[in-house]
TILUM-750442 format. One record per residue (C-alpha): residue in three letters; x, y, z. Coordinates in steps of 0.2 Angstrom, whole numbers, padded with zeros to 4 digits, always signed. Layout:
BEGIN
alaXYZ/...
END
This chain:
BEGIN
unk+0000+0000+0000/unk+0006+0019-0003/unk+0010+0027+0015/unk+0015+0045+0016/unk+0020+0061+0027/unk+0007+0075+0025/unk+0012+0092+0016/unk+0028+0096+0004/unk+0045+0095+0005/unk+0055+0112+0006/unk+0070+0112-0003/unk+0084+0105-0002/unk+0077+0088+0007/unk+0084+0074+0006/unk+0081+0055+0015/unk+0091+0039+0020/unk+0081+0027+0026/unk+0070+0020+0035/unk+0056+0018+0019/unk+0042+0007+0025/unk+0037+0015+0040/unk+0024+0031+0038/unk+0033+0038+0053/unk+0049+0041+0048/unk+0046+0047+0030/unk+0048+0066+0027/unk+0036+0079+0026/unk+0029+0077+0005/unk+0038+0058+0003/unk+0024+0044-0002/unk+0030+0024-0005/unk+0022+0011-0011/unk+0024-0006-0008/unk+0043+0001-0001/unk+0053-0014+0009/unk+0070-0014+0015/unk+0087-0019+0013/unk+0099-0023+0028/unk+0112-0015+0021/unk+0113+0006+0016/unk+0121+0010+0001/unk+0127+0027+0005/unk+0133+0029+0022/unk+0120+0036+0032/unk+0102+0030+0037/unk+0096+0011+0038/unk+0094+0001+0023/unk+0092+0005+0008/unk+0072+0004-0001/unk+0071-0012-0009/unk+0059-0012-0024/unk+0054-0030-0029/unk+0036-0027-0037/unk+0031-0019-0052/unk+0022-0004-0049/unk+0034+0000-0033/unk+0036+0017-0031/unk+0045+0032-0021/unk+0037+0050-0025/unk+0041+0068-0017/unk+0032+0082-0019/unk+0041+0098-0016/unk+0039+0117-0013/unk+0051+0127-0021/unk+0064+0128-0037/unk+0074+0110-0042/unk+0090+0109-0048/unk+0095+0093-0047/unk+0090+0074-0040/unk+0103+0062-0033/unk+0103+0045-0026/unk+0112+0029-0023/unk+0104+0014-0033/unk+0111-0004-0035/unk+0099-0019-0047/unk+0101-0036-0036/unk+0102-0052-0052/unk+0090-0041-0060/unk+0086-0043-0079/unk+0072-0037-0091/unk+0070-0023-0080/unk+0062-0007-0081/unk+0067+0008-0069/unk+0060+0025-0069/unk+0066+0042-0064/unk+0050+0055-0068/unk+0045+0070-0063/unk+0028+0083-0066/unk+0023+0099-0063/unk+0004+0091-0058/unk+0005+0074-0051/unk-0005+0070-0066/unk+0008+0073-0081/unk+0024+0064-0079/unk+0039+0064-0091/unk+0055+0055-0090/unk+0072+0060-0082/unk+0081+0044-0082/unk+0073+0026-0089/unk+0084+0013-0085/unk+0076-0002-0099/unk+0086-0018-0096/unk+0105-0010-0092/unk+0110+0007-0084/unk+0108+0001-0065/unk+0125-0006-0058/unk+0126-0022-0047/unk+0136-0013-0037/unk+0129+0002-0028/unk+0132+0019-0035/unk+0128+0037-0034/unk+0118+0045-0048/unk+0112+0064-0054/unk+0100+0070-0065/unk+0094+0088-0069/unk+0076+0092-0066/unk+0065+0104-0072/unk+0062+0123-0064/unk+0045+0120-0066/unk+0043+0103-0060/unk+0035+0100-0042/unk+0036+0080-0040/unk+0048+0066-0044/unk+0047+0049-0043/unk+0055+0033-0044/unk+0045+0020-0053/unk+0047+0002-0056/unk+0036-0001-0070/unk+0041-0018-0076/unk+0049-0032-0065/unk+0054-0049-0074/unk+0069-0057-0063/unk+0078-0046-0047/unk+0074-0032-0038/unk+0080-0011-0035/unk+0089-0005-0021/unk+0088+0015-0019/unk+0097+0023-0006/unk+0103+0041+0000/unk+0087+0052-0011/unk+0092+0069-0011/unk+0083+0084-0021/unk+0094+0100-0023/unk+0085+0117-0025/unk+0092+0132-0033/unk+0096+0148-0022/unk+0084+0162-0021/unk+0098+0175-0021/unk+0108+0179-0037/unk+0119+0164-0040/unk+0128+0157-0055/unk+0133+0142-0060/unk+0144+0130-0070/unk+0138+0114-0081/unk+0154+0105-0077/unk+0160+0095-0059/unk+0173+0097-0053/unk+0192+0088-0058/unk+0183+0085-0075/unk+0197+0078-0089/unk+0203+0089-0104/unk+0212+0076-0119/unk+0227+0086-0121/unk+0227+0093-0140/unk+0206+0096-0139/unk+0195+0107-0136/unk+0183+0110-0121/unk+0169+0122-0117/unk+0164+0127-0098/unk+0145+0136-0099/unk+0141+0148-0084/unk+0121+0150-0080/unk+0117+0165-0071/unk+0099+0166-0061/unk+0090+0178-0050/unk+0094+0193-0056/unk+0090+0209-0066/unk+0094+0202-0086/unk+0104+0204-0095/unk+0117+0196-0086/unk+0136+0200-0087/unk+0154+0185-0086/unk+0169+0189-0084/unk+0182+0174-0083/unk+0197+0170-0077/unk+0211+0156-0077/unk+0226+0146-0071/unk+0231+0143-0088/unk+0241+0156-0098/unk+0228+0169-0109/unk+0233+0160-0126/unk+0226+0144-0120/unk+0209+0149-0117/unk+0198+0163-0123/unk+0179+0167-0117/unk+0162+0173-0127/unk+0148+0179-0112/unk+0142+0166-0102/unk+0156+0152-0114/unk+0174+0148-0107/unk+0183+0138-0121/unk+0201+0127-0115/unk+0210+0127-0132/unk+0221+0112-0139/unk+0235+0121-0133/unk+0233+0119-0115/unk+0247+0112-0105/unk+0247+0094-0097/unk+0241+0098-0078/unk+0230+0103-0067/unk+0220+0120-0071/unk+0207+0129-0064/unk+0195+0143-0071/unk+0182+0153-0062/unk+0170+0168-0068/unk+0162+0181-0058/unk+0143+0186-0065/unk+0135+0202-0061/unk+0117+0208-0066/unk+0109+0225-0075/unk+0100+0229-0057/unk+0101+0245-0047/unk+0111+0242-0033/unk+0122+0229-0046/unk+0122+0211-0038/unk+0137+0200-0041/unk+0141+0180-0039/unk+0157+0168-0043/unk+0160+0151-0047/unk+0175+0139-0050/unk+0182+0123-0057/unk+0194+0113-0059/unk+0201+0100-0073/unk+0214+0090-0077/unk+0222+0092-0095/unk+0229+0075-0098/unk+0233+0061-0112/unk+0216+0052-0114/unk+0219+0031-0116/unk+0205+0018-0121/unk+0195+0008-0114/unk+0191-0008-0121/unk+0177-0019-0116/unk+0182-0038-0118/unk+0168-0049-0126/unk+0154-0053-0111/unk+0144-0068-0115/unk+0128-0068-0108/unk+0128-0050-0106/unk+0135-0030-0107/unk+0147-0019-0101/unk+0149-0001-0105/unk+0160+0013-0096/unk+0158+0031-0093/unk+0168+0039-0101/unk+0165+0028-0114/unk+0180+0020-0128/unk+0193+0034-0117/unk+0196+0043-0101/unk+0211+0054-0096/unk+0222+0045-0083/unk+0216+0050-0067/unk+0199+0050-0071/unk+0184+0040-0062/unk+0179+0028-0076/unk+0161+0019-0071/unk+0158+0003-0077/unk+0138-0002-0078/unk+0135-0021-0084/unk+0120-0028-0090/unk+0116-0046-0089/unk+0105-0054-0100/unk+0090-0061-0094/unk+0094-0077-0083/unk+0110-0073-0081/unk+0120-0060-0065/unk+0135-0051-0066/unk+0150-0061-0057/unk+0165-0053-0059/unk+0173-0037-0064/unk+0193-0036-0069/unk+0203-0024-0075/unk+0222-0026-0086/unk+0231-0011-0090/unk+0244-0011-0106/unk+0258-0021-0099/unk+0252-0026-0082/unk+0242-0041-0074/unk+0225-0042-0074/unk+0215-0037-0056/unk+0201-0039-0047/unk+0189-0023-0049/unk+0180-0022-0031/unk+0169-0009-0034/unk+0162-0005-0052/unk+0174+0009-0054/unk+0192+0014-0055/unk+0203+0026-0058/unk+0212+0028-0075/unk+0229+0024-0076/unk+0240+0032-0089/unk+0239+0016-0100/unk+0228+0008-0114/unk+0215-0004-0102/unk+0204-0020-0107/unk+0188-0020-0093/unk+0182-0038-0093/unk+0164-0042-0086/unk+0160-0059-0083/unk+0142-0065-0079/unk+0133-0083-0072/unk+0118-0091-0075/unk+0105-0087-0061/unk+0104-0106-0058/unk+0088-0115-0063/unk+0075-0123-0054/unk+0080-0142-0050/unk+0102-0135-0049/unk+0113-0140-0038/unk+0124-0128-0028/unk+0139-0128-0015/unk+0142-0110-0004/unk+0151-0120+0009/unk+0142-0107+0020/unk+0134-0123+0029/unk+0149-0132+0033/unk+0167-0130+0044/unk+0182-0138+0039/unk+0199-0130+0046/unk+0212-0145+0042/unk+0217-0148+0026/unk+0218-0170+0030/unk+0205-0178+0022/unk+0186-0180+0028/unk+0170-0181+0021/unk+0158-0166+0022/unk+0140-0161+0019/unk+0138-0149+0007/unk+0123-0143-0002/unk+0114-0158+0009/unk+0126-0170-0001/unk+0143-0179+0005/unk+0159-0173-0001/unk+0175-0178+0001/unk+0189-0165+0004/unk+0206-0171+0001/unk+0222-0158+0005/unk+0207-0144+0008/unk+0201-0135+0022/unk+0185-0120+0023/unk+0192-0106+0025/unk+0187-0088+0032/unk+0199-0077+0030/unk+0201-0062+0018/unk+0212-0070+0008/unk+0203-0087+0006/unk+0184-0081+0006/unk+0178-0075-0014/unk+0159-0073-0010/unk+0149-0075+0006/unk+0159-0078+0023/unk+0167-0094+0015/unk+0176-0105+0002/unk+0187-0119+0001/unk+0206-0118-0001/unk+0214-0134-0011/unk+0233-0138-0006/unk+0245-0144-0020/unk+0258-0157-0010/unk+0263-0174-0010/unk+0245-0178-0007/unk+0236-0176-0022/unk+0222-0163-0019/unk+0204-0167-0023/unk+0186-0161-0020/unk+0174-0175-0026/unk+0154-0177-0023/unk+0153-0192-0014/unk+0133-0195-0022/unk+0125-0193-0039/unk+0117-0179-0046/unk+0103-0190-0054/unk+0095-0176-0064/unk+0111-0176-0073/unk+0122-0159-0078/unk+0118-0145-0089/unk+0133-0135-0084/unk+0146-0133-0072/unk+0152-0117-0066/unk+0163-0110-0052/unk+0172-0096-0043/unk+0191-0096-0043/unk+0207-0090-0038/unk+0226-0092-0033/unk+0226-0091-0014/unk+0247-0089-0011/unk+0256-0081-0026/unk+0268-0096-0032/unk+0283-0097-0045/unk+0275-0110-0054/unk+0256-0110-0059/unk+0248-0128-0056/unk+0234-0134-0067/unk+0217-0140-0062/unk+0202-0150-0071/unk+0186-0152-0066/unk+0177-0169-0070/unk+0162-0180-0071/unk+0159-0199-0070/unk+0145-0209-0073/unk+0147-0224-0065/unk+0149-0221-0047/unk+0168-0212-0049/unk+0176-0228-0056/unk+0178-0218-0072/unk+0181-0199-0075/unk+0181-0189-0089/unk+0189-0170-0091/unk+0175-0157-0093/unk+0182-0142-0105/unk+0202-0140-0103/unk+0212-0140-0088/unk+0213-0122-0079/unk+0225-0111-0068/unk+0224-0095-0058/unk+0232-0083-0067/unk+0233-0072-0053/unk+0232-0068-0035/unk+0217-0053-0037/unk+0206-0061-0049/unk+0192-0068-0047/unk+0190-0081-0066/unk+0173-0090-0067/unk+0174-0108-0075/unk+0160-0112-0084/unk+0158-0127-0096/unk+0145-0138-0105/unk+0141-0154-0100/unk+0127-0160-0105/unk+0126-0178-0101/unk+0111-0188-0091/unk+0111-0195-0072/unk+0118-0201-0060/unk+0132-0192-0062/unk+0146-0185-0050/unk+0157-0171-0049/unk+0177-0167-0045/unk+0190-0155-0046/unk+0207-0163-0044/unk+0225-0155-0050/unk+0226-0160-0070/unk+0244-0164-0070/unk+0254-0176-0058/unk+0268-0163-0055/unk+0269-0156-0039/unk+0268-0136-0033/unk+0270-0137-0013/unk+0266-0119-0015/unk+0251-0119-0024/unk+0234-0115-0017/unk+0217-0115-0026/unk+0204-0106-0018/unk+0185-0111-0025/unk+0167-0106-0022/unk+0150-0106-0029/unk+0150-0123-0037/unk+0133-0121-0046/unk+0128-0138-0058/unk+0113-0136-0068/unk+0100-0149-0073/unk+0104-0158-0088/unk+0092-0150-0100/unk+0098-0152-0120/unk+0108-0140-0132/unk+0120-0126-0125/unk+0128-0109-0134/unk+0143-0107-0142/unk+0160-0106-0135/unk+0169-0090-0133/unk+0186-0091-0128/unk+0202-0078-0126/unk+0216-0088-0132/unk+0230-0074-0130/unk+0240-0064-0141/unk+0252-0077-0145/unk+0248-0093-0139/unk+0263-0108-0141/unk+0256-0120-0158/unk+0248-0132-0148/unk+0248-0125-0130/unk+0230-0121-0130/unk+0216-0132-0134/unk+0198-0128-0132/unk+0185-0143-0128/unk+0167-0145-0133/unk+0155-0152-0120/unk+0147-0168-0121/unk+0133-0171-0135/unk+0141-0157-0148/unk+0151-0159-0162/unk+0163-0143-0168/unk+0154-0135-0183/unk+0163-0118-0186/unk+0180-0110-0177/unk+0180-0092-0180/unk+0192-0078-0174/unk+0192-0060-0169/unk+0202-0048-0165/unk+0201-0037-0148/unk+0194-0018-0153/unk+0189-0004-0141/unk+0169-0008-0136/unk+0172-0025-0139/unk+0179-0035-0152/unk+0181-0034-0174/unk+0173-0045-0185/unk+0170-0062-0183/unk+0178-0071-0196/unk+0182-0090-0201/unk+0199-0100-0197/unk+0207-0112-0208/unk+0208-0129-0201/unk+0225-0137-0203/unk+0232-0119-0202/unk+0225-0110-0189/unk+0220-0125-0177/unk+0218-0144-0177/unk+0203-0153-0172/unk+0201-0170-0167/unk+0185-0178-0159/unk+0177-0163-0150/unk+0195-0154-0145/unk+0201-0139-0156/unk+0221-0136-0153/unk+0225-0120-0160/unk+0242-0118-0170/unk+0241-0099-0174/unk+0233-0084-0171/unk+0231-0074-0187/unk+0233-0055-0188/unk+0231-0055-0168/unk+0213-0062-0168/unk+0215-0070-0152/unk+0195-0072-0147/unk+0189-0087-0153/unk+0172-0094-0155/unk+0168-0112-0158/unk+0149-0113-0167/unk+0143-0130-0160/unk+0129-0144-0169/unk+0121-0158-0159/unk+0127-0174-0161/unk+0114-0185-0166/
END
């Protein structure tokens, strides 16, 4: 039901939470159908409003001038969505600030703000269509303009210049006798920037640093009235942004394709319907790949690739291990119940510290040693496995990387067979998601075990979120980053059970995503025998591959 505080709002107001209680809403704020989160998203308050119905809503009426609305908002798995920011002069007639159909709203919570009308008296937050996952909003704030002469600026402050471009700075003034009158000022030299009235243009000459420019406006009214304004900027290199291929989803920054180093780049993804956003890394030119915490970062002075990664929302009838339910502190070998089915951990312990725990409060930590490491379901899964998909990550850094597999048997664990290729850590910060087809029918069981008999004493595999889907047919392709320069041979690529390889195409890594798709010459370009693709060479640096796959009959 809508509850709601009696009157209007006087600007500026602002609210944090709580949301579903009449009592503690301000003065002209009316939910609907408004529950709670137990976490806040900006600092302050309770929990953040949790809209999980269609039709939820936040609205504010106000008295007074806007400027602007802000507000902290986080999606939670959601997909299909439909989010609305609207706002009306009536109550009656509403038109659209923000509309947020599908991507826009980030899985991790961050502040937005958008301009509103001078005539507008209401805004609200609507969700107008739900298909999977809810809304969080947190830390609602609506700024009003001054009633004294002010003027103001249309850019924030520390905003990035490309050196060698050119960049406008627009001043508004308000409340005063027209016409208005600017006069500017600046850090930089007077050949690298020039004004035009209420304009400020930084010219491609400007110098690498930190600037600054400010403007003093003053009105036609008798006594004259008078008000300044400043900001700063950065003049700096711009460098790209590249967004690695996302199956099962999008990614887009802001700034979009480059961003001056220094700069906050966002990063918003948008999973595809069924599917959530796992991971987020990000590899500047001629560094390692890490682990991006928050979705944003700051722009180093390098060329970056900014890899999503997203996993099924498991179906209904999976199979899925959090080892949240369980406590295992040695590594020596005991059986445990996870997921309400025995396991057997060999050389693993549960672990829950920093270092060891990807998601939740726990995760399990395999030990490479003279006992050779294994985690293996002790019963069968018997509405077989669709696919198989995990969390994973180096615990210790090591000198040598070890090599895992993950496999299935169908006859009780007297046989085995490898699903997809072996797989390694490929560094201590990032979280890589393993995902393959499997396809086959129960019973079936499950393991992960090191894939070569080598020993690394120093190795430490750290995994979580085992997820095994029902067996139910047909999969999608497979899209793989083989590397700039793989060794002929050195990497194959598998195709899950009950598929035979019908295409291997290539593509090279472009900013926004990747080139072309285009076809590879077998016995050139890669071998394939059975269901396994070995590939020899990467031509003209098309290092994503994608395997187009046919049932087998």
């Amino acid at each position: 039901m809508a509850v709601s505080a009696a009157g209007q709002a006087m600007l500026p107001t602002s609210h944090s939470g709580p949301w579903s209680n009449n009592a503690y809403l301000p003065a002209g704020w009316t939910g609907t159908e408004l529950t709670e989160y137990a976490v806040n998203y900006d600092g302050a308050g309770s929990g953040a409003a949790k809209f999980d119905s269609t039709n939820d809503a936040l609205e504010i009426e106000f008295a007074g001038t806007p400027e602007a609305v802000s507000y902290w908002f986080q999606q939670n798995a959601a997909s299909g969505y439909v989010f609305k920011v609207e706002e009306s002069a009536d109550g009656t007639d509403w038109t659209d600030v923000a509309t947020y159909d599908g991507v826009g709203i980030p899985s991790v919570a961050q502040p937005r703000t958008n301009a509103i009308s001078a005539a507008s008296r209401r805004v609200r937050f609507r969700y107008e269509t739900k298909t999977i996952g809810n809304v969080g909003l947190d830390g609602v704030a609506i700024a009003g303009w001054p009633t004294n002469f002010c003027v103001s600026l249309d850019r924030r402050d520390g905003f990035g210049v490309e050196t060698g471009t050119v960049a406008a700075i627009v001043a508004t003034a308000r409340n005063g006798a027209e016409p208005y009158h600017y006069a500017w000022g600046s850090t930089l030299g007077a050949e690298h920037w020039t004004a035009d009235g209420a304009a400020f243009t930084i010219l491609g000459s400007a110098p690498v640093g930190a600037q600054a420019a400010w403007v003093v406006a003053t009105d036609s009214g008798e006594p004259v009235q008078s008000a300044s304004n400043s900001v700063g900027f950065v003049v700096a290199m711009k460098y790209d942004v590249a967004l690695a291929p996302s199956p099962h989803g999008t990614a887009t920054t802001e700034p979009a394709a480059r961003a001056a180093a220094g700069e906050t780049v966002l990063v918003l993804a948008a999973p595809d319907e069924g599917y959530r956003l796992a991971a987020l890394a990000l590899q500047a030119a001629g560094s390692d790949a890490c682990r991006l915490a928050e979705s944003a970062f700051v722009m180093p002075a390098a060329n970056v690739e900014v890899r999503a990664t997203f996993e099924e929302i498991p179906p209904e009838g999976s199979y899925g291990v959090d080892f949240e339910d369980a406590t295992k502190s040695t590594y020596e070998t005991a059986n445990v119940s996870l997921g309400g089915k025995s396991w057997e951990l060999a050389q693993a312990l549960i672990g829950t510290d920093a270092g060891n725990v990807l998601a939740g409060f726990k995760s399990v930590r395999l030990r490479d040693g003279t006992n050779a490491p294994s985690l293996t379901l002790l019963e069968d899964l018997t509405n077989g496995v669709g696919r198989l998909s995990f969390k994973y990550r180096t615990y210790l850094p090591t000198v040598s990387m070890a090599d895992w597999e993950a496999q299935y048997s169908r006859d009780g664990g007297a046989h085995w067979v490898r699903i997809g290729r072996p797989f390694a850590p490929s560094a201590l910060d990032v979280v890589q998601i393993f995902s393959r087809g499997v396809h086959v029918t129960g019973p079936v069981r499950l393991r992960i075990v090191r894939g070569s008999t080598n020993v690394v004493a120093s190795s430490r595999l750290v995994i979580d979120d085992i997820v095994a889907t029902p067996y139910g047919g047909l999969g999608e392709p497979i899209i793989e980053d083989v590397g700039s320069g793989p060794e002929p041979g050195a990497y194959e690529i598998e195709a899950p059970g009950g598929y035979a390889v019908a295409e291997v195409l290539g593509a090279s890594p472009a900013v926004g995503g990747t080139g072309a798709w285009s076809n590879l010459t077998e016995g050139v370009h890669y071998g394939l025998s059975n269901a396994t693709v070995t590939i020899r060479a990467v031509p003209n640096a098309r290092q994503w591959i994608r395997l187009g796959l046919s049932p087998l009959p």
